[in-house]
N, C-alpha and C positions, 0 to 999 in steps of 0.2 A: 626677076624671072619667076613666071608662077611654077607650082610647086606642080609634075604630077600626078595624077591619082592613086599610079602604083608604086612612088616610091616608097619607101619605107619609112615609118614614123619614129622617132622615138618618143616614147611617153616622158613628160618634162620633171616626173621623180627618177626615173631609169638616169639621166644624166647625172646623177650627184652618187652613184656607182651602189651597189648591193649590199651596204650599209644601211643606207638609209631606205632607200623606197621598200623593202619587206618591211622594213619596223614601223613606216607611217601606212601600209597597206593591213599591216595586223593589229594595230589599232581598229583600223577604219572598223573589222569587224567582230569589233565587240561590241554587245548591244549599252546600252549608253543609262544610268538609272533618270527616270523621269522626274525633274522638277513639278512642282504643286501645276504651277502653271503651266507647264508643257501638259500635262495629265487632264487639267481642261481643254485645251487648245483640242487636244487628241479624241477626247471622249466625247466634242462638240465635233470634231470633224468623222469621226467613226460613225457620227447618229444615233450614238449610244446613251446620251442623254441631251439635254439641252438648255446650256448654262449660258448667261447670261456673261458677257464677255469683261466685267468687273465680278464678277462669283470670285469670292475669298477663299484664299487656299484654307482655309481655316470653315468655309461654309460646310453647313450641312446637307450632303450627298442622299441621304435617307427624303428629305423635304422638298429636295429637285426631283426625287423620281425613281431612287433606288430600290425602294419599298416592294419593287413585287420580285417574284424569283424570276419569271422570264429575261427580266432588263438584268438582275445579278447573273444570269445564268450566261447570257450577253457578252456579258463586260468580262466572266473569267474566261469566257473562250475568246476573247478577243485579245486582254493582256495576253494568254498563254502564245496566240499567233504571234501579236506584234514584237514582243518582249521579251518570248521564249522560257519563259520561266512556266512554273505550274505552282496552281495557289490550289492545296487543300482543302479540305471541309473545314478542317481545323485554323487556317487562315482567315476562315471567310466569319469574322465575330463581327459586330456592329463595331467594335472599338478600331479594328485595323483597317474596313471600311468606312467609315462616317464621314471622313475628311476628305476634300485629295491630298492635303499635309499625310496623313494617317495610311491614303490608297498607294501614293507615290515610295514611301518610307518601305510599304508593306512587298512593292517591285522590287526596291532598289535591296531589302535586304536577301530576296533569292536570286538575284542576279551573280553569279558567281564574282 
């Protein structure tokens, strides 16, 4: 028998009773810290820079195109949107950006 359109739904975490579905729905929103590789994926798909889809987490961020302040300026307003965190002046040294090893590390440690 089809189903129809006004009956009532249950959502398929509500079935296993109010234990569970808040604890996996307050996960869901906590921002998550970015692996190296998620951090390329993101900052190729953002347009924020443009890496070559074998770019080593370990590559140099300044020689793909960091180098001028508009693309830095870019990228903190962009982590702060996507990731919610806020990076400083004091964050922003060539050592804690250089990498995405160093960029992801530098999310993941203001990420509450």
């Amino acid at each position: 028998m089809a189903r129809e359109l006004w009956e009532p739904f249950t959502f398929p975490l509500d079935e296993f009773g109010e234990l569970i579905a808040p604890f996996v729905r307050m996960e869901l929103s906590k921002p998550l810290s970015p692996s190296p590789t998620d951090l390329i994926d993101w900052l190729n798909a953002e347009g924020l820079l443009e890496l070559d889809w074998d770019f080593p987490d370990d590559g140099d961020l300044f020689a793909a195109g960091l180098s001028s302040s508009p693309v830095m300026q870019a990228i903190v307003l962009a982590v702060e949107d996507h990731f919610g965190v806020e990076l400083t002046p004091a964050d922003l040294t060539r050592v804690n950006v250089a990498t995405p090893k160093t960029l992801a590390a530098l999310i993941a440690s203001k990420i509450p």
